[in-house]
N, CA, C and O atoms as a GROMACS GRO file, in nm:
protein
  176
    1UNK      N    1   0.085  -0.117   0.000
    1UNK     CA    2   0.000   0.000   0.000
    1UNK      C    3   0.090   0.124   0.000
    1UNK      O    4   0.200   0.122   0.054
    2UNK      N    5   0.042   0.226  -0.059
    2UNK     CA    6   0.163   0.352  -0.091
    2UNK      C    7   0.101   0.455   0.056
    2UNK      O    8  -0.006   0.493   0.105
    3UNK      N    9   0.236   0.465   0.077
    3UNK     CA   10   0.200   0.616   0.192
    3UNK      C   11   0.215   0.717   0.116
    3UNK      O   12   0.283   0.736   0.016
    4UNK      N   13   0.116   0.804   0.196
    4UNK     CA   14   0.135   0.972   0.196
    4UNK      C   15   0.100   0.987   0.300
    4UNK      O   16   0.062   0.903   0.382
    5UNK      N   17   0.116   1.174   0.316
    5UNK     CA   18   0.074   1.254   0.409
    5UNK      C   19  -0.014   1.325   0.351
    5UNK      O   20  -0.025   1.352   0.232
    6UNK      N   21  -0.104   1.366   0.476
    6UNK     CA   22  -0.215   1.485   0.444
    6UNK      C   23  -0.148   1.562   0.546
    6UNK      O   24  -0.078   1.530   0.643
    7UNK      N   25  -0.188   1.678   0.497
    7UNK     CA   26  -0.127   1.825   0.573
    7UNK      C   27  -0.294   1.903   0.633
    7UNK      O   28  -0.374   1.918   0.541
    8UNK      N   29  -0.346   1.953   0.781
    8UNK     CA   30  -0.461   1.963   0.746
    8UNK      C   31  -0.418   2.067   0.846
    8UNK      O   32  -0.373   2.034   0.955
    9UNK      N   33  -0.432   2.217   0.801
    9UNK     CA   34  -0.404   2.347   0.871
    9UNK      C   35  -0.518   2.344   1.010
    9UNK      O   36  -0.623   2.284   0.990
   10UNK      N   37  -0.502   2.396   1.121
   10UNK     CA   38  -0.546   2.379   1.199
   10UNK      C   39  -0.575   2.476   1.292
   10UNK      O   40  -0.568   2.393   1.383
   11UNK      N   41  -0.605   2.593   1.361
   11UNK     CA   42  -0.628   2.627   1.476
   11UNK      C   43  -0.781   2.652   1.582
   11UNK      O   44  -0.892   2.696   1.549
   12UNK      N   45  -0.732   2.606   1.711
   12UNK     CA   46  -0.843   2.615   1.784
   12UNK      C   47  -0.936   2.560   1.726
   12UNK      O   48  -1.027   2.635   1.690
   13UNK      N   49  -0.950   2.389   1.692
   13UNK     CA   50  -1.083   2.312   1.628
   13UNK      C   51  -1.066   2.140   1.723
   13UNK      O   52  -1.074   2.033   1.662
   14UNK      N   53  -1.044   2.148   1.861
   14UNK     CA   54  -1.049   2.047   1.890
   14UNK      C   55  -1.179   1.980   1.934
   14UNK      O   56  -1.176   1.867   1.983
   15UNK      N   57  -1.296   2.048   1.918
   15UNK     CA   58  -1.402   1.982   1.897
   15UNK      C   59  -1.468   1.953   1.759
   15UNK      O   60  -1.588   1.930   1.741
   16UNK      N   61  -1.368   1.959   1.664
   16UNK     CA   62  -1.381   1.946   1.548
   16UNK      C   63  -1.271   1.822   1.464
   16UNK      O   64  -1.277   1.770   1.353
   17UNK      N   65  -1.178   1.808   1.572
   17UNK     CA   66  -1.091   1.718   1.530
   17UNK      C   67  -1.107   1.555   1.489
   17UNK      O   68  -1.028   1.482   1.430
   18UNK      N   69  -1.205   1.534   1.530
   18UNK     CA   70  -1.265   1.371   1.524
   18UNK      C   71  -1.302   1.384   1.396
   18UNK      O   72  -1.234   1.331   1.308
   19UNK      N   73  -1.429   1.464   1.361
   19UNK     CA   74  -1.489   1.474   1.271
   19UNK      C   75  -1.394   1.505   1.135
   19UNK      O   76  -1.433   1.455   1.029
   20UNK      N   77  -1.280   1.582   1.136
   20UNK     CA   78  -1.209   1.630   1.049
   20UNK      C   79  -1.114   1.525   0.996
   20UNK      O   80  -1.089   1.517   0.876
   21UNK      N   81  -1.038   1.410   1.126
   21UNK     CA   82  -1.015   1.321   1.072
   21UNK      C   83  -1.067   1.218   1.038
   21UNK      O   84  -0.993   1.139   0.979
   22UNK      N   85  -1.180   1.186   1.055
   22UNK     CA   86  -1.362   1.055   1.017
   22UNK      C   87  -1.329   1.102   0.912
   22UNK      O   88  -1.276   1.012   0.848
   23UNK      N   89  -1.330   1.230   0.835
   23UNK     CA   90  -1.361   1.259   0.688
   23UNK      C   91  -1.256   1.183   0.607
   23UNK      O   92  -1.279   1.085   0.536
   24UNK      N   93  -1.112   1.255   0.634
   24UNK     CA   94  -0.997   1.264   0.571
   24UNK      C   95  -0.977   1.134   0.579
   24UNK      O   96  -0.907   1.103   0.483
   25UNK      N   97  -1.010   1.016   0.663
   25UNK     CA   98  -1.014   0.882   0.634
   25UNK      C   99  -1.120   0.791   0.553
   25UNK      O  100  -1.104   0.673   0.520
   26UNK      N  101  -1.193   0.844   0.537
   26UNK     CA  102  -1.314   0.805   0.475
   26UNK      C  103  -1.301   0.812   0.334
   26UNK      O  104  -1.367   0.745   0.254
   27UNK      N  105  -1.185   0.922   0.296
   27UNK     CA  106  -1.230   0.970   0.112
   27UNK      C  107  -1.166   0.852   0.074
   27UNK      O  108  -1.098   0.784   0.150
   28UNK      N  109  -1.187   0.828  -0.047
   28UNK     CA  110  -1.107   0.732  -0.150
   28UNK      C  111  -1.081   0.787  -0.250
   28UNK      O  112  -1.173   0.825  -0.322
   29UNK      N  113  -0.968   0.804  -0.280
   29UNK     CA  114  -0.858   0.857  -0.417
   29UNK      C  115  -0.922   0.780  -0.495
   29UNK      O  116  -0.972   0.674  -0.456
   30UNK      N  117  -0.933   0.845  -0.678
   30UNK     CA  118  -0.927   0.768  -0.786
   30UNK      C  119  -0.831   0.634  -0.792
   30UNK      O  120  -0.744   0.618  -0.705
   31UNK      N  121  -0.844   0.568  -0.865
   31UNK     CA  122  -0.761   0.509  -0.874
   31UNK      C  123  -0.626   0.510  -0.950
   31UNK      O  124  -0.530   0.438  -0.924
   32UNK      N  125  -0.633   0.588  -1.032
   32UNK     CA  126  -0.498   0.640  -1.123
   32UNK      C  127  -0.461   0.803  -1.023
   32UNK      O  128  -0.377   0.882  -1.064
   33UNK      N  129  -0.519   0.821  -0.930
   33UNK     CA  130  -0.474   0.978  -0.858
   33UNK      C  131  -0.523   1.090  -0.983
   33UNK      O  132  -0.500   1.211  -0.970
   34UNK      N  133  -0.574   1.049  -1.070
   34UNK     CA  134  -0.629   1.197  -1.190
   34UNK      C  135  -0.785   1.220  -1.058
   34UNK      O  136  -0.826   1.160  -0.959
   35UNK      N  137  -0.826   1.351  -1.141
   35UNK     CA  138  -0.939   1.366  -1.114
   35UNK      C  139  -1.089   1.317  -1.196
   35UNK      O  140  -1.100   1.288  -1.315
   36UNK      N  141  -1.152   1.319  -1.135
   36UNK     CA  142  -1.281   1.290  -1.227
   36UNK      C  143  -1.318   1.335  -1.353
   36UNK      O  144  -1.284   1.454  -1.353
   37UNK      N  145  -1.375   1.304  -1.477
   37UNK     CA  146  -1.343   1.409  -1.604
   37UNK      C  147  -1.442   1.499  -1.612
   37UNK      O  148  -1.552   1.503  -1.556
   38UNK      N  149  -1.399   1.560  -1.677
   38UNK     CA  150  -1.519   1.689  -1.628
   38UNK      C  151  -1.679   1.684  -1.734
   38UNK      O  152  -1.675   1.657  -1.855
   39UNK      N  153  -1.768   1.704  -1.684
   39UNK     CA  154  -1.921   1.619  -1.796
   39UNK      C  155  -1.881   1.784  -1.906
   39UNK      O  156  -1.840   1.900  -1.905
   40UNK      N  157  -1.934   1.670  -1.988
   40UNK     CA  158  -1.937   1.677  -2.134
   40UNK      C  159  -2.064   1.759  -2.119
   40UNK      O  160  -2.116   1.741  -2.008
   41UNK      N  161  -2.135   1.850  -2.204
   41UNK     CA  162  -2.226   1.902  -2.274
   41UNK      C  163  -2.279   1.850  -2.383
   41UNK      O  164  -2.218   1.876  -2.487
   42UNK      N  165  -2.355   1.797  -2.391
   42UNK     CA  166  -2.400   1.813  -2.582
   42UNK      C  167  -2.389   1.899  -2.669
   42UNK      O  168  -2.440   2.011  -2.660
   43UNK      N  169  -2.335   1.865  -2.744
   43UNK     CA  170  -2.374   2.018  -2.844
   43UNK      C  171  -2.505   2.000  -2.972
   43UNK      O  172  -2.537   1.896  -3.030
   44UNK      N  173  -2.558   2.124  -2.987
   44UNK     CA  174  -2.668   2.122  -3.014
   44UNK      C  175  -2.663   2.096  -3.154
   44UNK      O  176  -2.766   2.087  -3.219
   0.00000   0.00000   0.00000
């Protein structure tokens, strides 16, 4: 499994700290690390 770090700026949120890290563990990266592609339009 690959490490990283998250960097998560912080002051005065320690009743916020659970919740902030529940999140930051919860996301799931793409699988190639790109982002999602961005929706298409139709054209008319």
């Amino acid at each position: 499994m690959p490490r990283f770090s998250v960097v998560v700026p912080v002051y005065r949120i320690q009743g916020y700290l659970r919740e902030c890290l529940e999140s930051v563990l919860g996301q799931t990266p793409p699988p190639d690390g790109t982002p999602d592609p961005a929706p298409v339009s139709p054209t008319p």
